[in-house]
N, C-alpha and C positions, 0 to 999 in steps of 0.2 A: 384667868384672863376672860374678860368678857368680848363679845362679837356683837356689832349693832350690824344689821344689814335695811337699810330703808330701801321702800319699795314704793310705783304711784305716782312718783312724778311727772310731767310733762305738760303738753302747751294747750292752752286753754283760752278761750274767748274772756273776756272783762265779762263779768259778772256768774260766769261759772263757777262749777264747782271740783274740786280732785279730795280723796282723801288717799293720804300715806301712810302707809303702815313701817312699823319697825321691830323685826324679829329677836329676840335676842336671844345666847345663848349661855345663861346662866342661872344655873342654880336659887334659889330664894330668892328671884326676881324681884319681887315685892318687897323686899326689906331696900331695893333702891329707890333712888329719888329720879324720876326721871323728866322729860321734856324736850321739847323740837325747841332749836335754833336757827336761823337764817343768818346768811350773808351775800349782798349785794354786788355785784362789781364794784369795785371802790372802796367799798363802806366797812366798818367793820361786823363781825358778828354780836348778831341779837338776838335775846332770849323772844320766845315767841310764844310760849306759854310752858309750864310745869307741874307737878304732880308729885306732892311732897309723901311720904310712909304713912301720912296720918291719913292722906287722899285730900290735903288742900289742896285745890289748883289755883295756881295763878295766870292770867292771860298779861299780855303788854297793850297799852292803849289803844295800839293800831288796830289790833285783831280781837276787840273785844265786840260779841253780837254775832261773830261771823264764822266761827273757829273755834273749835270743840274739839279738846284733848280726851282722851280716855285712856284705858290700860286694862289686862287681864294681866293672867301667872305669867307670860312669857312675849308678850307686844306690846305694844303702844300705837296709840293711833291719832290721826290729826284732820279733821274733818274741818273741807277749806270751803266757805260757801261765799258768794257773792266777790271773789276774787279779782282782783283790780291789777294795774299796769306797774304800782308802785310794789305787787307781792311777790313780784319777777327774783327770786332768789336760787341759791342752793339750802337744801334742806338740809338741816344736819339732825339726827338722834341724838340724846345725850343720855347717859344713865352715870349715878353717882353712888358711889357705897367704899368710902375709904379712899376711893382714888377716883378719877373722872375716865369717863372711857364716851367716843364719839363712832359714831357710823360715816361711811365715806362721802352721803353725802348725798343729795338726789334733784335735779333740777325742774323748778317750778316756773315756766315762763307763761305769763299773761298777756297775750298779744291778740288784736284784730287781724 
């Protein structure tokens, strides 16, 4: 069983910046595919960028320029720059290796 705990969140001026971190607690980390997700009031969940075993990453259109994922053996990180009113979400971890496993989750609000 794998544990995501995200950390980092919280409220922030429009064009700020937060980064999130997410600890995990599992064995050959690296052999997962992992990535931060969002989900809006309303809206459904959205991938928001990922980090494939090879170390492809991919970002989502929104967040490309602005949002920088990384990873070592045992975290993942999500570095949020220039932050706007539309990136008002919960954050979610994901990690992937056989089975999908998600962190509870961590709130990103961008307000004046």
């Amino acid at each position: 069983q794998v544990q995501l705990v995200e950390s980092g969140g919280g409220l922030v001026q429009p064009g700020g910046s937060l980064r999130l971190s997410c600890a995990a607690s599992a064995m050959m980390f690296h052999i997962y595919r992992v990535g931060w997700y969002r989900q809006a009031p309303g809206k459904q969940r959205e991938m928001v960028a990922s980090i494939n075993t090879a170390g492809t990453i991919n970002y989502a259109d929104f967040v490309k320029g602005r949002f920088t994922i990384s990873r070592d053996s045992a975290n993942v990180f999500l570095q949020m720059n220039n932050l706007q009113p539309e990136d008002t979400a919960v954050y979610y971890c994901h990690a992937y290796w056989v089975h999908d496993y998600w962190g509870q989750g961590t709130q990103v609000t961008v307000s004046s």
